[in-house]
C-alpha positions in Angstrom: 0.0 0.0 0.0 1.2 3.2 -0.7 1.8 6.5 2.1 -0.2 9.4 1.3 1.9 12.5 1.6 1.0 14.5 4.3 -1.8 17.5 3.8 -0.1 20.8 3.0 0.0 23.5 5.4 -1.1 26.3 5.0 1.6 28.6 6.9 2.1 30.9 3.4 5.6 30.0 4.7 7.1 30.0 1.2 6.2 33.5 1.0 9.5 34.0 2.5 11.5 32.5 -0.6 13.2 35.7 -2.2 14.6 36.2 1.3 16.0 33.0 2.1 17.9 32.7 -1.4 19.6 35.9 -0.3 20.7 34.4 2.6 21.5 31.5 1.1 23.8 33.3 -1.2 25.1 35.5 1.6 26.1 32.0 3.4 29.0 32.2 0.1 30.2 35.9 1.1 33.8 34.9 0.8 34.0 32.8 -2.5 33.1 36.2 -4.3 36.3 37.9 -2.5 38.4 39.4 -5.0 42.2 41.7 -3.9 40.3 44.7 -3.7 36.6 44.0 -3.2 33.9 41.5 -2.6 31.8 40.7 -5.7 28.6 38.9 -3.7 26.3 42.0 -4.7 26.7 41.0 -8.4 26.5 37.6 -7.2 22.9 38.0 -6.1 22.1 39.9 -8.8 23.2 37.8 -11.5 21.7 34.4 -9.8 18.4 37.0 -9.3 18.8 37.5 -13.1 18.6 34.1 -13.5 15.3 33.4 -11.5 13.7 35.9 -13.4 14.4 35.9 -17.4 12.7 32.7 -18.7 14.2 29.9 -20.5 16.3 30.7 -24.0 16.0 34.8 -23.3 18.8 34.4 -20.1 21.6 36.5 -22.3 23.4 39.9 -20.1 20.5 42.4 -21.6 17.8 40.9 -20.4 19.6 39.9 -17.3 20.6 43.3 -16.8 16.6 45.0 -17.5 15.7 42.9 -14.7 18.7 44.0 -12.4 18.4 47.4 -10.3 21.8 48.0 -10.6 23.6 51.2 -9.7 25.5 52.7 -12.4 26.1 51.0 -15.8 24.3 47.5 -15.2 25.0 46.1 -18.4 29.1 46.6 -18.1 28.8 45.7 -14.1 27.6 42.2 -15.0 29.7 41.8 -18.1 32.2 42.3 -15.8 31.9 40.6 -12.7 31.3 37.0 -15.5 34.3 37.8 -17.4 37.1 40.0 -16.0 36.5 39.8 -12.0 38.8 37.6 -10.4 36.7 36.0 -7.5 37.0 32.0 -7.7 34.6 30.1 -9.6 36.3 26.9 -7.9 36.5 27.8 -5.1 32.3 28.9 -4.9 32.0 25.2 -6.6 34.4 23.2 -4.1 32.2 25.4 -1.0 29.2 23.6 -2.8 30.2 20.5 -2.7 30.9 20.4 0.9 27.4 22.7 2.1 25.3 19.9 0.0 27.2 17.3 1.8 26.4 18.6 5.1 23.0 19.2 3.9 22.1 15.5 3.5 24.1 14.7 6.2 22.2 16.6 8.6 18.7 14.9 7.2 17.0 12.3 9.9 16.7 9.8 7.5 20.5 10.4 5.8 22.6 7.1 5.4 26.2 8.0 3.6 25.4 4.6 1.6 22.3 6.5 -0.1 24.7 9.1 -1.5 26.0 8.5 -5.0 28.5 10.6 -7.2 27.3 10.7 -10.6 29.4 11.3 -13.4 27.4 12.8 -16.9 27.9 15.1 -19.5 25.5 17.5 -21.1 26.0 19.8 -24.5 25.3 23.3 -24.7 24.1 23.9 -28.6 26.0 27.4 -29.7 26.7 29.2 -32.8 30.1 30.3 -34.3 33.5 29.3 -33.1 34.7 31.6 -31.0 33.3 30.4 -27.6 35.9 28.5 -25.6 35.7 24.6 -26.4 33.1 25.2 -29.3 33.0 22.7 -32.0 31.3 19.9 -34.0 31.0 17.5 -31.5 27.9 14.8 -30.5 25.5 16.5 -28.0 23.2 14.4 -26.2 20.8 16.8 -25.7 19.6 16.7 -29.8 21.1 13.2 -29.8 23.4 14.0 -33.0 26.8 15.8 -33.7 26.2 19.6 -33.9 28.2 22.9 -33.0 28.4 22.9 -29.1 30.1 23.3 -25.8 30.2 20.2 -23.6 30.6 20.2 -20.0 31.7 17.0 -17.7 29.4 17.3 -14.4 29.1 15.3 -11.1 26.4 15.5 -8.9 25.5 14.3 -6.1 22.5 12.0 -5.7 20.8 11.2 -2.4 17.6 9.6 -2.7 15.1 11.4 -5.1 17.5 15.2 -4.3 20.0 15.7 -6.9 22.6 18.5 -7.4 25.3 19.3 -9.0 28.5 20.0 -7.2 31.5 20.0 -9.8 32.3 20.6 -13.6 34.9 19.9 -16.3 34.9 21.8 -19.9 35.9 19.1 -22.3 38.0 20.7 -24.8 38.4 18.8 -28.1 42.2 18.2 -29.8 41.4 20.8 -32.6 41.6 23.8 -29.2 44.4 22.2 -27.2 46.8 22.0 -30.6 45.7 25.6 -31.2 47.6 27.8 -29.1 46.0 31.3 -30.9 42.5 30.0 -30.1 43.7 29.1 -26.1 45.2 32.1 -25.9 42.1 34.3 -27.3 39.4 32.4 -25.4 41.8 32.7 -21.6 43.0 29.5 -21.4 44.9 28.9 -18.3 48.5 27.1 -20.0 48.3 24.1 -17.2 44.6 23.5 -19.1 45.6 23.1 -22.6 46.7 19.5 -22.7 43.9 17.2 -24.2 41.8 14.8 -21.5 39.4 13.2 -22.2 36.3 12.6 -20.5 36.8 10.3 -18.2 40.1 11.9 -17.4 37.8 14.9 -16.4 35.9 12.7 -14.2 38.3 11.2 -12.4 40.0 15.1 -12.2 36.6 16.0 -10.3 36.3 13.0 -8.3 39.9 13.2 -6.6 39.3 17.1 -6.5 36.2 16.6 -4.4 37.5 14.1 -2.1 40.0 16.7 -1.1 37.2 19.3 -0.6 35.8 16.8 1.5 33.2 15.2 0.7 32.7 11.9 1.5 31.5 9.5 -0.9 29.7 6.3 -1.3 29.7 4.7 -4.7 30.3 6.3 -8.1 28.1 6.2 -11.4 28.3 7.4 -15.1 26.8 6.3 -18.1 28.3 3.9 -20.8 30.9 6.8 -22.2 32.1 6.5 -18.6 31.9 2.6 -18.2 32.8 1.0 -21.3 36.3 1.7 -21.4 38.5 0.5 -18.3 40.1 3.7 -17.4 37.6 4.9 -14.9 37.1 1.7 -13.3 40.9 1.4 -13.0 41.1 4.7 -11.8 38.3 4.0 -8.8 39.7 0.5 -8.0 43.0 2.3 -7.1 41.0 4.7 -4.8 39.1 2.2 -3.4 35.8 3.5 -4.6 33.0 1.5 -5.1 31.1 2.0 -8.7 28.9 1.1 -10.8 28.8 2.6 -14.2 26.9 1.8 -17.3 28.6 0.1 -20.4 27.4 -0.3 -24.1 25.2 -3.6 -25.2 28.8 -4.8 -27.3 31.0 -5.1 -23.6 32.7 -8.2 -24.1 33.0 -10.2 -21.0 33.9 -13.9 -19.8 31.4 -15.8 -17.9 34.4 -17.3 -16.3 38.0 -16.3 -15.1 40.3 -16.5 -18.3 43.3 -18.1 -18.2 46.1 -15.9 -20.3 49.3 -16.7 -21.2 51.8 -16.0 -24.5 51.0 -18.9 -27.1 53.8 -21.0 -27.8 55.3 -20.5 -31.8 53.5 -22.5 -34.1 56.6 -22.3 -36.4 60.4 -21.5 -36.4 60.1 -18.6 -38.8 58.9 -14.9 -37.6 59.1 -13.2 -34.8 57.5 -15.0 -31.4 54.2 -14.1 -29.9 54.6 -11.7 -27.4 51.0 -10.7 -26.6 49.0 -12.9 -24.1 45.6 -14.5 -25.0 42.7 -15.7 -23.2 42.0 -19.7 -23.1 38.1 -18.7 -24.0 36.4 -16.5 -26.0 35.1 -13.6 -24.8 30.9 -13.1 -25.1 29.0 -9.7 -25.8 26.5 -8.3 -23.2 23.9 -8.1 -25.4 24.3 -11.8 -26.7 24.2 -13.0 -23.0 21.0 -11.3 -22.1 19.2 -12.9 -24.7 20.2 -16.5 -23.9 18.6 -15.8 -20.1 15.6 -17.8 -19.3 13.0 -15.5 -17.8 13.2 -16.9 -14.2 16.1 -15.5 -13.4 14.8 -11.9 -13.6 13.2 -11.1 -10.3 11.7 -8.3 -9.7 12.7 -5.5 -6.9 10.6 -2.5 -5.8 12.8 1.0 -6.3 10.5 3.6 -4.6 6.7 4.0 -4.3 5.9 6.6 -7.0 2.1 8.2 -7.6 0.4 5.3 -9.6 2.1 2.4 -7.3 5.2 1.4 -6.9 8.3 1.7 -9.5 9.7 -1.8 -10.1 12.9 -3.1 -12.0 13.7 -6.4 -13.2 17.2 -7.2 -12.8 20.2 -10.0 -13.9 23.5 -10.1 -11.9 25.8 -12.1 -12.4 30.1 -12.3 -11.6 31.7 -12.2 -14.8 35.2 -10.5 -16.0 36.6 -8.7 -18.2 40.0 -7.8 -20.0 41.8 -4.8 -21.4 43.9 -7.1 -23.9 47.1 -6.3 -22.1 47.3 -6.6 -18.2 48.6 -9.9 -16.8 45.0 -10.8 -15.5 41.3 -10.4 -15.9 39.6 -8.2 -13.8 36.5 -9.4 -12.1 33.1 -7.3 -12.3 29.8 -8.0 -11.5 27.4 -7.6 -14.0 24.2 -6.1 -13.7 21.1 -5.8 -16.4 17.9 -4.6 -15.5 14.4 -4.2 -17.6 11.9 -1.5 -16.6 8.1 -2.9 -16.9 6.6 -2.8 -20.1 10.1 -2.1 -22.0 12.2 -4.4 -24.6 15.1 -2.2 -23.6 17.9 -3.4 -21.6 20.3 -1.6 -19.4 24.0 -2.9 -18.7 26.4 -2.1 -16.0 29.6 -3.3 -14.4 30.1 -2.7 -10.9 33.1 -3.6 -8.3 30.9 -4.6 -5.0 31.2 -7.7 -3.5 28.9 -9.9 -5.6 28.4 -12.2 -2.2 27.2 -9.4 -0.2 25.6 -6.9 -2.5 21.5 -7.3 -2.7 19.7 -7.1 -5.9 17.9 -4.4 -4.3 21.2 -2.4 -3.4 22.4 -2.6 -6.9 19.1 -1.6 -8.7 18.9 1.4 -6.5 22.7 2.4 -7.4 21.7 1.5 -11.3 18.5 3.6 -11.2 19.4 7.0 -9.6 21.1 8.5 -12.7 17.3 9.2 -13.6 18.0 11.6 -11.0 20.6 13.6 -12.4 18.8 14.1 -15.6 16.2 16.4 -14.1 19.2 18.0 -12.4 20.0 19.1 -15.7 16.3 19.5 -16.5 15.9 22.0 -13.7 19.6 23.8 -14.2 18.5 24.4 -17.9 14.7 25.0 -17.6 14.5 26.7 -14.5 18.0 28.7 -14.2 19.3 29.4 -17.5 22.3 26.6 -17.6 22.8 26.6 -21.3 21.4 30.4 -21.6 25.0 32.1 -21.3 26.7 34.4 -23.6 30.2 34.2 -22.5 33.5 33.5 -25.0 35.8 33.1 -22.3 37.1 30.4 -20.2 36.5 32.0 -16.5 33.4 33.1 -18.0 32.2 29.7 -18.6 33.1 28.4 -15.0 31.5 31.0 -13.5 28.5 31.0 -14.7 28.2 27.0 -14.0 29.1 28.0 -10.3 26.6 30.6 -10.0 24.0 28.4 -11.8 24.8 25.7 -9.2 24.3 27.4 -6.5 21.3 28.6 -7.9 20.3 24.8 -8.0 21.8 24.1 -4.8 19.1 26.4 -3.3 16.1 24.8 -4.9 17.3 21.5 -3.4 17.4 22.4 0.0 14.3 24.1 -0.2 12.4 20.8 -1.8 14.1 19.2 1.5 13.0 21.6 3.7 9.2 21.3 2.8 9.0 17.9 1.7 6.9 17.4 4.8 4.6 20.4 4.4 4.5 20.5 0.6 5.1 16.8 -0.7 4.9 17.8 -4.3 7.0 21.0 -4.3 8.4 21.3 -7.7 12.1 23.7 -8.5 9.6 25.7 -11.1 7.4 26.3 -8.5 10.1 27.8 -6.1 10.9 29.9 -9.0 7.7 31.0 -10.2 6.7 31.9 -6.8 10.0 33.7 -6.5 9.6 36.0 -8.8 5.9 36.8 -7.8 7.7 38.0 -4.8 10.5 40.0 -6.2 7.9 41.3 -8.7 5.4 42.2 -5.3 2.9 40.2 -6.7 1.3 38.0 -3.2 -1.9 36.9 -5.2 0.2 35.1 -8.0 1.9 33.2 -4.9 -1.5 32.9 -3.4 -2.5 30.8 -6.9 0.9 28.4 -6.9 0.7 27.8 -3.3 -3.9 27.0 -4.2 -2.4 24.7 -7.6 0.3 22.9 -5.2 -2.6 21.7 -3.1 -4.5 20.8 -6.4 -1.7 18.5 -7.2 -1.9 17.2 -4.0 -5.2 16.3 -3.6 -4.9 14.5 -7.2 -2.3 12.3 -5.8 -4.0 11.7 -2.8 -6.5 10.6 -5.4 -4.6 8.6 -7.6 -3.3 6.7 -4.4 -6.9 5.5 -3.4 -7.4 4.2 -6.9 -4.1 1.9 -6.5 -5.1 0.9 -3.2 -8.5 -0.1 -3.8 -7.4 -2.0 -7.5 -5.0 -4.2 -5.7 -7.5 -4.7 -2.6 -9.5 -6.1 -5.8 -6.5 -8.1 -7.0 
């Protein structure tokens, strides 16, 4: 049976939003410290800006006709995003560690609940100018186009995502063009080509020094079908599980591999070591599983009954072709209900003591991170920016996730008084208040307890069909 969320208050409490983003920001006063000044006025402006221009119309003029800025507004803003010198890592690392402490401090927070998700998300732009611009595949349209792409991580615990780092991925034809480095503000230590799990594992080890404390990692198959990341989080004794593509080759057993003796006295010896068995594709495995070993395992209870997940494991390994032994994984496919589609991981637990329902939970909370980027995008103008330069760019992800950082402990805060609290709704009643319009809060705090009642609703419906059943 499934918990009706408790009835909404009705304590106008979120009439108090546009004040507690301020101090929210205010809780950041010295990441926007510069030699000879403290930037955080511009700061709240420009994360202000953001709440208020809608989606696709975020550029500096319109930021800047919804600013009351002293002075020039316009240059003010152009300036504090591209020629200030406050620290967009060091406002990202301070992130990190507040949204840490924010689960942390949760009644119902278990550090095994909290997963670092790796993913990468395109920012469609025209021209060539902007740094790391170029004909590249962007997810987001699902085809190669012009575009910026940014390596994030965020940090997942239970249905609250946010994100907490970023890498710019620049591609070979920037870091062998010094003129273009050097136009777009390229720091020289930043030129050399990574790719992007290189970028990944840059963010991971960068936010274990920041502190924060993690629990497993995840990425999708760009992240887990080569063997550099695993590697990478073997050797800092992380546990992952990451997502490969349906052609993985695996071994349902340990290989042995050795050098093969010379079949003949001429040419030079084999000096390459082979496996004793053929490798066998993911994809080619799945399909030879009889049905009964797919059980099923509840996720979460979601608003028409609870989300379920079929799901295979199995121990298998796997080999890079050159070290001296096979590495062992365990693998893990799941099927969502009503879906032909499969999904493959590899993970590194302990395939003895690991649950089915422990890995499906690990496998399904990248969903989260993609309305992460939903709500950064949508709702806060993540992809909105005009900027050319490199500290440009990083800024403007910073002050975007701390934007995003807000809405997420504001979700937390009232997910006992207001269950169904959306990031759109924070914003929408955000800028009712900035704009001093109380009756247009009045009507999204009246449609939140529409919603609610609906669910309420849809909840009864499920109960009473499987009181039927």
């Amino acid at each position: 049976m499934l918990v009706k969320p408790a009835a909404p208050k009705q304590d106008y409490a979120l009439k108090q939003l546009p004040s507690k983003l301020s101090f929210h920001i205010d809780e950041y006063y010295d990441c926007f410290q510069t030699e000879t000044s403290n930037a955080l006025e511009l700061g709240q402006a420009y994360i202000q800006g953001l709440f208020k221009t809608e989606a696709g119309k975020r550029n500096m003029e319109r930021l800047n006709e919804e600013l009351d800025l002293s002075g020039n507004g316009y240059q003010r803003i152009q300036n504090f995003i591209t020629h200030s010198t406050w620290s967009a890592q060091r406002l990202i690392d301070t992130i990190a560690r507040k949204t840490s402490d924010l689960y942390a401090s949760q009644d119902t927070y278990r550090l095994r609940d909290v997963g670092y998700i790796i993913d990468e998300s395109a920012h469609l732009k025209k021209g060539k100018h902007s740094v790391g611009v170029a004909r590249q595949y962007a997810g987001v349209i699902g085809k190669v186009e012009n575009c910026q792409v940014g390596v994030y991580a965020s940090l997942v615990w239970n249905s609250h995502s946010t994100l907490i780092n970023e890498r710019l991925f620049l591609p070979k034809e920037w870091t062998t063009n010094p003129k273009r480095c050097n136009d777009a503000g390229i720091p020289e230590d930043q030129r050399l080509f990574k790719t992007k799990p290189q970028l990944a594992i840059e963010m991971i080890k960068a936010d274990l020094e920041a502190g924060v404390p993690l629990s497993w990692v995840g990425g999708d198959g760009l992240y887990g079908h080569g063997f550099e990341l695993g590697k990478a989080l073997d050797n800092m004794q992380l546990t992952f599980l990451l997502d490969i593509h349906s052609n993985q080759n695996i071994y349902l057993s340990e290989p042995v591999l050795s050098v093969p003796e010379p079949t003949s006295k001429r040419g030079a010896k084999p000096t390459k070591r082979r496996a004793d068995v053929e490798p066998m594709r993911v994809d080619v495995y799945a399909k030879e599983l009889a049905s009964y070993t797919w059980p099923t395992v509840t996720l979460r209870d979601g608003t028409k009954g609870p989300l379920t997940l079929s799901i295979h494991t199995r121990r298998v390994w796997i080999w890079d072709g050159e070290s001296e032994r096979a590495t062992e994984r365990v693998l893990v496919i799941t099927q969502r209900p009503n879906s032909s589609k499969l999904k493959y991981s590899l993970s590194n637990v302990d395939y003895a003591k690991t649950s089915l329902e422990r890995l499906a939970y690990m496998q399904a909370q990248r969903y989260w991170v993609e309305r992460a980027f939903q709500e950064a995008k949508n709702e806060l103008g993540m992809s909105d920016y005009q900027v050319r330069k490199w500290d440009a760019w990083h800024r403007h992800m910073a002050l975007v996730m701390l934007a995003l950082a807000f809405l997420v402990k504001e979700r937390i805060l009232y997910k006992q008084d207001y269950p169904l609290l959306s990031s759109r709704d924070i914003r929408l009643m955000i800028i009712a208040m900035l704009l001093n319009e109380p009756a247009a809060v009045d009507k999204r705090i009246q449609q939140l307890e529409a919603r609610h009642k609906q669910r309420c609703r849809d909840i009864e419906r499920y109960d009473k069909t499987e009181a039927i059943k």
